[in-house]
N, C-alpha and C positions, 0 to 999 in steps of 0.2 A: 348521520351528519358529523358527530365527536369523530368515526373512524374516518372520514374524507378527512378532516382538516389534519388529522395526526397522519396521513398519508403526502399531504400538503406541504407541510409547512418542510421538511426533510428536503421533499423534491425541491421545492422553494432557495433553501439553502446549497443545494448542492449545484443547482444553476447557478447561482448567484457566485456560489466561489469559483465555478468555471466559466464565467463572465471576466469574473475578475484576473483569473489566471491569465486569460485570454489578454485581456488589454495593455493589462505589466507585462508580458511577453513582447506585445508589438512596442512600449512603449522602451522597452531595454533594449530590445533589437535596435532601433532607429538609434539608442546612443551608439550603439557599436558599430553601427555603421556610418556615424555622421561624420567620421574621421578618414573613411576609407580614400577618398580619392585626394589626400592631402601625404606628402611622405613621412613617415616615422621615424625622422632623422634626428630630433632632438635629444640628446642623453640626461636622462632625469634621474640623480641619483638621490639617497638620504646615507648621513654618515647612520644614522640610528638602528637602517635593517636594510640586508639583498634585496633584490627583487625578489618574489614569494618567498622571501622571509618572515621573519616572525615581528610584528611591529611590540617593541618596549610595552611593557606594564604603564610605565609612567607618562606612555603617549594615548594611554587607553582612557575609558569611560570610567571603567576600574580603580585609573590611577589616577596621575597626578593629570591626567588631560592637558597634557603638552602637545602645544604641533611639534610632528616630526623635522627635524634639520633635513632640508630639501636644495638641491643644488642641480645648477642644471647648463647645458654648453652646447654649442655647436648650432646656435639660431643660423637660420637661414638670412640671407641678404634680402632686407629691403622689412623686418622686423622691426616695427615701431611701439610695439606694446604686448603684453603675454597674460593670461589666462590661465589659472591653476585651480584643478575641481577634484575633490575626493568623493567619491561616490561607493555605497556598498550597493550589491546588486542581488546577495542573497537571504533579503530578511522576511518575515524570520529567520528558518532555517534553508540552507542550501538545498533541500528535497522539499522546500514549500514557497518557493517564490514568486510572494503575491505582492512587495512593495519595494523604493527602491528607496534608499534611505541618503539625501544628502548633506555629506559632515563638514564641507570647506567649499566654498564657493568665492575666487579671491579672482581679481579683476580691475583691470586697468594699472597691472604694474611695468612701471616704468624698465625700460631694457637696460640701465645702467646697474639695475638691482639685476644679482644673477643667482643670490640663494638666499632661503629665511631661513631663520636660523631657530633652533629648539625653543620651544616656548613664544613663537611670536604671537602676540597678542593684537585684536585689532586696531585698539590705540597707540601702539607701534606704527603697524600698517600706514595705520592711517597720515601718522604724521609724516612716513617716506612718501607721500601721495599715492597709495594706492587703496583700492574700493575692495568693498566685501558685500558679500552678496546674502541671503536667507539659509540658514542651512536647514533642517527638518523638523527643529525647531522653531521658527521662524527668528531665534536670532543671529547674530554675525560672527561670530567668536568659534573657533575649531571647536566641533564633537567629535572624541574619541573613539573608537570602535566602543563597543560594549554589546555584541551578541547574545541576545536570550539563548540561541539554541545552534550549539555546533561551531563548526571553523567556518568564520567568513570572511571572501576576499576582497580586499578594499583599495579601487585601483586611483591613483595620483595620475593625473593628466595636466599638461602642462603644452598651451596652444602660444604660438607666434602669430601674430596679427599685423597686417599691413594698416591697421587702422591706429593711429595713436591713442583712441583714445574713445568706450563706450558710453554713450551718453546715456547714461539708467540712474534709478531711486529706488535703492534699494528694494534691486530684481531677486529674482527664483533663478535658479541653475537654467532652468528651461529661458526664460527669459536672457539672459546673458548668453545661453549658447543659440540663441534663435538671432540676436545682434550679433555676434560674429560670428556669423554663414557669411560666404562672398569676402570675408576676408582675414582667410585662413592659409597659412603657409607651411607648415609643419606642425607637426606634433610630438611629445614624447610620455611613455606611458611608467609608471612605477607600481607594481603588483605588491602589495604587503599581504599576510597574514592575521589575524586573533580569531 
């Protein structure tokens, strides 16, 4: 009976993490697909790092946990509101990904704002009227990269919305990008580094 359950509990386990592998798979896919039939025309840059560059120490988990200075051009006509989400997609490690981790989830910013700038805080945010969302934490305020294991890449996304304005209480990424489906006009993506 001892030799069943210690024969068990292993199989047990090793289903269970290819369950999980399994779901995080389908569940990361669908992000990276939910942009595809919208154009990639938006240019989203940060003075801070290139695209798959290396994101600051001081914009890290590590560090001083600054948001990165983000800047962004060429909206599409007939944009009344924009959407900006940092997501890592390889945690733990890049050769183990089983969760997806999200750091910034900022929402309902007004189009006459076109960059936030190093350190913005959501009590900033907040007072130019715009919303934040739960990050993986469950609270509102940028989390820094800080990787247990390996280089992971952490991508900035920034959507133009013909909608002015998401009617949500302090949503989940999922939730805010489930409310702007149908009104989506571009996109533009910023790849960092740590």
């Amino acid at each position: 009976m001892i030799k069943k359950i210690l024969i068990i509990i292993p199989v047990l386990l090793v289903l269970a993490l290819v369950i999980k592998l399994t779901l995080v798979y389908f569940q990361q896919k669908s992000e990276f697909d939910f942009h595809t039939n919208i154009p990639n025309t938006i240019k989203l840059e940060s003075a801070d790092f290139i695209t798959e560059g290396m994101i600051p120490m001081e914009c890290s988990g590590k560090g001083k946990e600054l948001s990165p200075e983000l800047h962004w051009s060429n909206l599409p006509e007939g944009t009344r509101s924009l959407v900006l989400l940092m997501t890592d997609y390889d945690a733990p490690a890049p050769f183990l990904k089983i969760m997806t981790i999200d750091h910034w989830t900022v929402y309902n910013i007004p189009i006459r704002i076109i960059a936030l700038p190093k350190g913005s805080t959501s009590t900033a945010l907040q007072k130019d009227s715009v919303n934040l969302g739960q990050n993986f934490k469950k609270g509102i305020e940028y989390k820094g990269p800080k990787p247990p294991i390996g280089m992971h890449n952490y991508y900035f996304r920034i959507y133009a919305l013909s909608a002015p304005h998401l009617n949500l209480n302090n949503p989940t990424k999922k939730e805010v990008m489930d409310a702007m489906k149908g009104s989506m006009l571009a996109y533009g993506e910023l790849r960092g580094r740590f």
